[in-house]
C-alpha positions in Angstrom: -6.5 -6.7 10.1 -8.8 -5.8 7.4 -10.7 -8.5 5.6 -9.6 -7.4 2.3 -6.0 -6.3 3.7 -5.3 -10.0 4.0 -6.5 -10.5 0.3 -3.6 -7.8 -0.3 -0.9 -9.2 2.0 -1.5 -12.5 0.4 -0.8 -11.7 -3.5 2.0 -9.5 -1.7 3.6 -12.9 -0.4 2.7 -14.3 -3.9 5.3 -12.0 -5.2 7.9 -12.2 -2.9 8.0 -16.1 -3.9 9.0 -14.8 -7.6 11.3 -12.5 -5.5 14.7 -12.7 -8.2 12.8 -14.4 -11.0 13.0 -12.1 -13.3 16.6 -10.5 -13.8 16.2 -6.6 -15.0 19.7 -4.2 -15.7 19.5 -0.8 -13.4 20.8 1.8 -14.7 24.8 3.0 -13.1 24.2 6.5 -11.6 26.6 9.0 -13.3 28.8 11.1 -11.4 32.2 11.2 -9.5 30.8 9.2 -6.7 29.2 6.5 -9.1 31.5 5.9 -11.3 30.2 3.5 -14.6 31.8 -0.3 -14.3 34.4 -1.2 -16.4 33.4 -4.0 -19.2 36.3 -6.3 -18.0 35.1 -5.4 -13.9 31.7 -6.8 -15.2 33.0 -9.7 -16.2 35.2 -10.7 -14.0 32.4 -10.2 -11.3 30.0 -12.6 -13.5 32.9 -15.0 -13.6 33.7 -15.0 -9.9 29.8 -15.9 -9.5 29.8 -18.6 -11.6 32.7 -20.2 -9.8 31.4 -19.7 -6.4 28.0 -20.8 -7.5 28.7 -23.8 -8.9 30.8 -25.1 -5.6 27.9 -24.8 -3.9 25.6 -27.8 -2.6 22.3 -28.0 -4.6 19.1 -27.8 -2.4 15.8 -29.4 -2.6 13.1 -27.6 -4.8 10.3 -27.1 -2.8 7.4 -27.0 -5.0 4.5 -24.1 -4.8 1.2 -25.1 -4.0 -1.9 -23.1 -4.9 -3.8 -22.2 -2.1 -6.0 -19.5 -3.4 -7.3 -17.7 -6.3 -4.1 -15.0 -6.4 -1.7 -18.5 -6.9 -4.1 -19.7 -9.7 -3.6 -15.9 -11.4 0.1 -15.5 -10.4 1.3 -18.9 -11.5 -1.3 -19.9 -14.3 -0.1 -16.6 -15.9 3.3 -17.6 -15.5 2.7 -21.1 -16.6 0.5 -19.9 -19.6 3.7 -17.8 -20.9 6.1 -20.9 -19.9 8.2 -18.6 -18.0 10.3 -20.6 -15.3 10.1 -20.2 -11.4 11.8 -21.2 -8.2 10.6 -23.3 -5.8 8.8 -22.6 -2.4 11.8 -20.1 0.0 13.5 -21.8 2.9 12.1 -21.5 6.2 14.7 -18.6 7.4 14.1 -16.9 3.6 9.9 -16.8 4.5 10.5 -15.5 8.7 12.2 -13.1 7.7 10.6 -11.7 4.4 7.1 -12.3 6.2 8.3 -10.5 9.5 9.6 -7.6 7.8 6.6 -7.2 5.8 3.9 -7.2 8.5 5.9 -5.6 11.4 8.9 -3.6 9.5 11.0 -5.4 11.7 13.9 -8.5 11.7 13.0 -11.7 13.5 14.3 -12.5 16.9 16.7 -15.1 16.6 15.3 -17.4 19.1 12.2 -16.9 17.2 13.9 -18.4 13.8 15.2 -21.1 15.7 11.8 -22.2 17.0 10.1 -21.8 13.9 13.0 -23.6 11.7 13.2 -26.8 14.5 9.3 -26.4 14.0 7.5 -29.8 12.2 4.3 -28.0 11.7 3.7 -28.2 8.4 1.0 -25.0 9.0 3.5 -23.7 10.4 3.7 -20.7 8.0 -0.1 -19.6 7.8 0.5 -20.3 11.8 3.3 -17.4 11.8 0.9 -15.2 9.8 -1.7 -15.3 12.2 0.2 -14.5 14.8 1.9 -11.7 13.4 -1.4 -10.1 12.8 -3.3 -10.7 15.3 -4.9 -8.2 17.7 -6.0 -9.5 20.9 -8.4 -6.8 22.7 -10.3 -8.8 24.9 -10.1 -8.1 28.3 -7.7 -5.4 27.4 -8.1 -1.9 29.6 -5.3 -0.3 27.3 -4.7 0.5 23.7 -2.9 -2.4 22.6 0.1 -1.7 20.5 2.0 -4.5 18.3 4.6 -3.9 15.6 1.8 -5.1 13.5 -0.7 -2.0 14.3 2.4 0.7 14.2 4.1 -0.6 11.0 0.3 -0.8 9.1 -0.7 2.2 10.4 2.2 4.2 9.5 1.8 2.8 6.0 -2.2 3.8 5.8 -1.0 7.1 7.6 0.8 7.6 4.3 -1.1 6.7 1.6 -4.2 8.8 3.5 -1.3 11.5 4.0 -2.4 12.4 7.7 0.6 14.5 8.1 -1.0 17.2 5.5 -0.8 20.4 7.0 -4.3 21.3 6.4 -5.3 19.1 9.0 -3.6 21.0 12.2 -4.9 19.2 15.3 -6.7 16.9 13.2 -3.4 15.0 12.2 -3.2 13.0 15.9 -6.8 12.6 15.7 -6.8 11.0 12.3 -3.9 8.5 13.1 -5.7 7.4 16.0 -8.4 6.9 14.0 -6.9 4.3 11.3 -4.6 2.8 14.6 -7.8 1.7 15.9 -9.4 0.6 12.3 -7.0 -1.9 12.5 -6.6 -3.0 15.9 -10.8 -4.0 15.5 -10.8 -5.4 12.5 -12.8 -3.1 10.8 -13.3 -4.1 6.9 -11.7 -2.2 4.6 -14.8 -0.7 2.6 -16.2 0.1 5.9 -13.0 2.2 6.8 -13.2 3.7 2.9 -16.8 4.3 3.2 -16.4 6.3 6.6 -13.9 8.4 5.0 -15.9 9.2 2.1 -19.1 10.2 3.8 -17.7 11.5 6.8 -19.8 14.6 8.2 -18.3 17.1 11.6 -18.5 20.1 12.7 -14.8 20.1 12.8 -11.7 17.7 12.0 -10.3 18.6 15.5 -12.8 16.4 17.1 -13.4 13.7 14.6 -11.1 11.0 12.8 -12.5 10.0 9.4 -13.6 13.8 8.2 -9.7 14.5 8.3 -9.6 12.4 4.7 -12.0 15.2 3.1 -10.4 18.2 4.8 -6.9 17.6 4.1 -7.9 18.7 0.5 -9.9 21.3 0.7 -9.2 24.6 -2.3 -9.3 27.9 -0.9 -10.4 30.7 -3.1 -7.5 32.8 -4.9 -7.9 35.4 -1.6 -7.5 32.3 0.7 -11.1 34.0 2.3 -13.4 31.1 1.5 -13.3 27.6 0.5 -14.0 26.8 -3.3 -15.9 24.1 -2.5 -16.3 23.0 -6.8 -12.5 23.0 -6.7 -12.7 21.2 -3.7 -15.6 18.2 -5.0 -12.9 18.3 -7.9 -10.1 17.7 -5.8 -11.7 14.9 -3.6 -12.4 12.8 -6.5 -9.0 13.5 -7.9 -7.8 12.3 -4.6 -10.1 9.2 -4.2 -9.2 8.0 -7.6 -5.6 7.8 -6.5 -5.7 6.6 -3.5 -8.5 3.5 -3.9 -8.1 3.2 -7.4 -4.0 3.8 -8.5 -5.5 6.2 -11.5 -4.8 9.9 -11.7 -6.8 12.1 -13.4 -5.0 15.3 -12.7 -4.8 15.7 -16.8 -8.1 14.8 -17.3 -9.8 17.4 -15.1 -8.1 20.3 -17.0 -8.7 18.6 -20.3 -10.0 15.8 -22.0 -7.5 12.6 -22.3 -7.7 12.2 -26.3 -4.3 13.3 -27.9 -2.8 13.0 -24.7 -2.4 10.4 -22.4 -2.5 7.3 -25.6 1.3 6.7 -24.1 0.4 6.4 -20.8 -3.7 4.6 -20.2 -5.4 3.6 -23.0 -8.4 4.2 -20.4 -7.5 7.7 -19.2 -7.0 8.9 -22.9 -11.3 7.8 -23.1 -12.1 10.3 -20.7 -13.1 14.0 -20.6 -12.8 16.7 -18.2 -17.0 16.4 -17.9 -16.4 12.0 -16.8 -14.4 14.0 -13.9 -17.3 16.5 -13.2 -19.8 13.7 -13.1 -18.0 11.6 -10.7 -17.8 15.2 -8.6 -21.0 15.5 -8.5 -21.7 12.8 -6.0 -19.8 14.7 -3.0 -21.5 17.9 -2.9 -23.7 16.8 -0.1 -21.2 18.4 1.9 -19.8 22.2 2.0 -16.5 22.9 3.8 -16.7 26.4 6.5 -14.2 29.0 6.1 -10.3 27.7 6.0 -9.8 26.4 9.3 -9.7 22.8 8.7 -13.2 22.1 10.2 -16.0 21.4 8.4 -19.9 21.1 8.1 -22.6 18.4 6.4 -25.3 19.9 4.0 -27.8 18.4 2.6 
């Protein structure tokens, strides 16, 4: 697993301990086949709660200990505003919410047995572990765990590897991030791969497959734009490794615009989007058949 994955997976099972904390209203869907609830329906379904809630038995709070910097955030924050949370899950709560996390899949039930008659009190960080780990020594086969297929799928998404640009490339690519994981590469060592990846052609090479998948063809589809394409690439990147779009603000500058949506964005110009461009031209893309070629 990548170094800086775990950091991720850990403030993810920071979150899922304020799971229910905070009670939002979702919109009813409007239609004949989602029809709105009644006021009195509402009620009465708030008053059966109540009644069935309060028969039953009261167990222990488990208090939350900090273990790590993303507790210290999470609850200090929460403790700072004096907003209320619950206690540490139950056992058969954390299995499962932990197992369908890492692997996409439902524990065993012999394996929630074990780990509920389990006294370890590691036993948690124990169950971690062993849901990520990726033993390769000694192994004469690619070694495949729901770990690697349900983390690979979810890279394989966010790095859209099933973009039809990419052709043969796609199988290439998976196998690519599959194996990323299953040695532990670090995650800026994947990223930085990806970013200065240089082939003759994505057919034969994993990481390239990140750069050609957005490639701009000229209006006549004969030749690659490669400005468009620099453009496109840090559009891309920003997305992806940073969770900011600046789709606006490479057509126009963000002032007068994006005020409602990031205060940051609504700084930048379309020229902040050009200079960020210019770093990738040290590569030109050949004509539009997904393969490509380093220039210096």
């Amino acid at each position: 697993m990548f170094p800086n994955l775990k950091l991720l997976l850990n403030l993810l099972f920071s979150l899922v301990i304020l799971e229910g904390l905070l009670i939002g209203q979702q919109a009813q869907p409007s239609g004949k086949d989602h029809p709105a609830t009644s006021t009195g329906q509402r009620q009465a379904l708030e008053q059966l709660t109540r009644s069935v809630s309060s028969r039953l038995p009261a167990g222990p709070v488990i208090p939350v200990q900090r273990k790590n910097y993303i507790d210290d955030y999470i609850l200090g924050k929460m403790e700072q505003d004096h907003i209320p949370h619950a206690g540490l899950s139950a056992d058969t709560e954390f299995l499962r919410r932990v197992t369908l996390d890492l692997t996409g899949r439902l524990p065993e039930v012999e394996a929630i047995r074990s780990f509920v008659k389990d006294p370890d009190p590691n036993k948690r960080d124990k169950l971690i572990a062993s849901l990520a780990a990726t033993p390769v020594a000694g192994l004469r086969r690619q070694l495949t765990t729901p770990f690697l297929d349900r983390w690979t799928y979810w890279f394989g998404d966010l790095f859209r590897i099933n973009d039809g640009h990419l052709s043969k490339g796609r199988e290439i690519f998976y196998d690519y991030i599959y194996s990323a994981l299953q040695e532990n590469l670090p995650y800026d060592q994947l990223i930085r791969e990806m970013l200065t990846a240089k082939s003759r052609s994505n057919w034969t090479h994993g990481p390239v497959n990140y750069l050609a998948r957005d490639y701009v063809n000229e209006t006549d589809d004969s030749i690659i734009n490669n400005e468009d394409t620099y453009d496109q690439w840090t559009i891309s990147s920003y997305r992806v490794f940073l969770g900011i779009n600046l789709e606006c603000v490479s057509c126009h500058g963000g002032a007068g615009h994006l005020e409602k949506i990031n205060l940051w964005l609504s700084q930048r110009t379309r020229e902040d989007v050009w200079n960020q461009a210019a770093f990738l031209p040290i590569r030109v893309f050949g004509v539009p058949t997904g393969t490509t070629a380093s220039s210096h």
